[in-house]
Structures are given as C-alpha cells and as structure tokens.
N, C-alpha and C positions, 0 to 999 in steps of 0.2 A: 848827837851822835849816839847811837845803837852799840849798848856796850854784845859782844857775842856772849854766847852761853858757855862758861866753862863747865866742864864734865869732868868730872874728878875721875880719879882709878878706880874705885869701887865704883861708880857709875859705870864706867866702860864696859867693867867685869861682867853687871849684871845684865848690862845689855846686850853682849856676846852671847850669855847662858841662856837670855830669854829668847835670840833669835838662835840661837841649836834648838831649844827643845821646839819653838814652832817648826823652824826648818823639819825637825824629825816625827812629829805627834801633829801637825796639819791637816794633811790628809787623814787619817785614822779619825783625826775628833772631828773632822766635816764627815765623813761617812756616820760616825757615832750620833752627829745632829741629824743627819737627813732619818736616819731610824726611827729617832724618838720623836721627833717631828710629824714621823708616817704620811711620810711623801708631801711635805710642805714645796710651794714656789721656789722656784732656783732665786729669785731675790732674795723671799723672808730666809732661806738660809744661812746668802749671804752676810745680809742683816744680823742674823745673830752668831754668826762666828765673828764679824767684826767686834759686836759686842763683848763676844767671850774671852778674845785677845785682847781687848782694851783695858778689862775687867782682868784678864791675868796682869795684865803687864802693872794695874794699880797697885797690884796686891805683891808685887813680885819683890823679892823672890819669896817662896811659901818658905814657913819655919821648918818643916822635913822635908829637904833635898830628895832624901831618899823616897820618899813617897810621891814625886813631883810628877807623877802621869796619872795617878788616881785625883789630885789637886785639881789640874786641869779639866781632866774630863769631868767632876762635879761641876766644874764653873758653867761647861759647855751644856752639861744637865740640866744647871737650872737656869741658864738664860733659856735652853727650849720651853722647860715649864713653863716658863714666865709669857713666853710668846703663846702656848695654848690660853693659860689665863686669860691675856686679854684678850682674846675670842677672834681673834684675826688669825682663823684658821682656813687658810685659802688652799686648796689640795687637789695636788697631780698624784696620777699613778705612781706608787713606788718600781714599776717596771716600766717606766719614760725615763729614770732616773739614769742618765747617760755615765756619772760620776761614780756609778755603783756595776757599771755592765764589766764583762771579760776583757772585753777588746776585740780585737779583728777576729778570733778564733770561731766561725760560727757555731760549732756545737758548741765551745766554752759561752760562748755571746747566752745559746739559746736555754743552756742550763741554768746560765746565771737570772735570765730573765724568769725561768720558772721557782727559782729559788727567790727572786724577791716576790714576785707575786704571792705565793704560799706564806712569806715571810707577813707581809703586807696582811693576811689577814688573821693571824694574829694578834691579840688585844696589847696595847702598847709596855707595859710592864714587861710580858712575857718576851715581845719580841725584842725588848732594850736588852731581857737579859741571857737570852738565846744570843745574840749579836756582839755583847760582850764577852759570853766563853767562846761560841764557837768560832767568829770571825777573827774577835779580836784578843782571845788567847785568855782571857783576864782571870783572876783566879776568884774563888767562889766571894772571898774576903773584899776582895776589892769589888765586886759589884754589890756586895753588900754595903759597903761603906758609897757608893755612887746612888745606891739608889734609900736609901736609911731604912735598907728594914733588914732584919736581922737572917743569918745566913741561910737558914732553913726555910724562908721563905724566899732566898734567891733561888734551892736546891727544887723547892716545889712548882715554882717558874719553872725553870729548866725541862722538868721534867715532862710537867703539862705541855708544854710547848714541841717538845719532842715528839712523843703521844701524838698530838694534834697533826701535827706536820706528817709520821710515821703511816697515818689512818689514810690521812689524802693523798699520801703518795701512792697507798694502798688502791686506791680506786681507780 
C-alpha cells in the first residue's frame, strides 16, 4: 500500500506563496525571457521558463521576501544565459512575437510591432536593460543586481539604448 504524501503547514504556506508570486510575476518574466532570448522559439522559451519555475520553486522560498521579484527574474536571467551557452539558439522575429503584441487595437498592434522590431536590434544587454526600466518599471538597482554589473553601467545601457532608438526613430 502507497502511504500519501503528508504536507505539513509550513509546506502549504510555502506553496500558496510560490503559486501568488507565479500567478503575479508570470507573465512579466516570460516577456523578460523572450527579450533576453531575442526572439528565441515559442518552445525554447517555454523550455526555459518551465526550468526557471522548477528552479524557483527548488530554491523556494528566497531568504529576502522582500526582494522576491529581483530573485526570480535573476533565475529567469540565467537559465536564458545558459540556453544561449549551449548554442541552441534557434531564432524568430521578435515582431512574430504574438505574447508581446497590443492586442486587437491596430494602431496599438502596429506601434507595438514597431517597438519591438527597433527593440530587437539592439544589442542584448542594452535591450535586457531598456526592457527592464522602461516596460517593466525596475529601478536602476535592481537591474543592476539582475544583470551583475554595477549601476552605472546599467545608466550607460540605458542611455545608449535610448540614443540609438531616438536616432532611428529620427529617420
């Protein structure tokens, strides 16, 4: 006979908390992957956000609560790494990218597509950390701690990326 699994209270606990924060930070770290990826296969992405959940939930819960969306999105960070690493870099347009478009709105649709195309050629650093402030709010600190280089090179980012973008929208 198959004895069941008992799950204790603190297990419950932690696994309420770890399905809110996927429930809430999901979507945001599957767009954060498809960036850093730059326009990876709708598979290999799914592939590594399964990895990056599986990978949180080992590690779970992080020792600061309070930091627990910078946590995450590093996990998400470097399983993409690890996916360019092994060189199984198979690559669609980042503007085919349906999980990133407006929705029904066609000027919003057509904006949005020109925003990832432009986004798309920018060099992957820059665009991780353009995509970090502008889309996804993050403060200068926390994409420095997501990407390990110190702040003023996330500011230098930024700013190139701006510039670059600013010039061709120019044209």
């Amino acid at each position: 006979m198959i004895e069941p699994v008992r799950v204790t209270t603190a297990e419950a606990g932690d696994r309420a908390a770890f399905e809110a924060a996927h429930a809430e930070l999901g979507a945001a770290a599957t767009r954060y992957a498809a960036v850093i990826l730059g326009a990876e296969r709708r598979s290999a992405l799914a592939d590594v956000m399964q990895d990056a959940w599986t990978r949180a939930w080992a590690a779970w819960p992080p020792a600061e609560m309070a930091r627990r969306d910078a946590w995450l999105f590093r996990i998400v960070r470097n399983r993409c790494l690890d996916e360019h690493r092994r060189g199984r870099r198979r690559t669609r347009s980042l503007d085919t990218c349906d999980d990133l478009a407006a929705g029904d709105d066609p000027a919003a649709s057509a904006l949005a597509d020109e925003a990832l195309r432009l986004l798309a050629g920018l060099p992957g650093p820059m665009r991780e950390a353009l995509w970090l402030r502008a889309v996804d709010d993050r403060s200068y600190a926390d994409i420095a701690a997501l990407q390990a280089v110190p702040i003023g090179t996330v500011m230098s980012r930024i700013h190139s990326a701006r510039r670059r973008l600013s010039r061709e929208l120019g044209r």
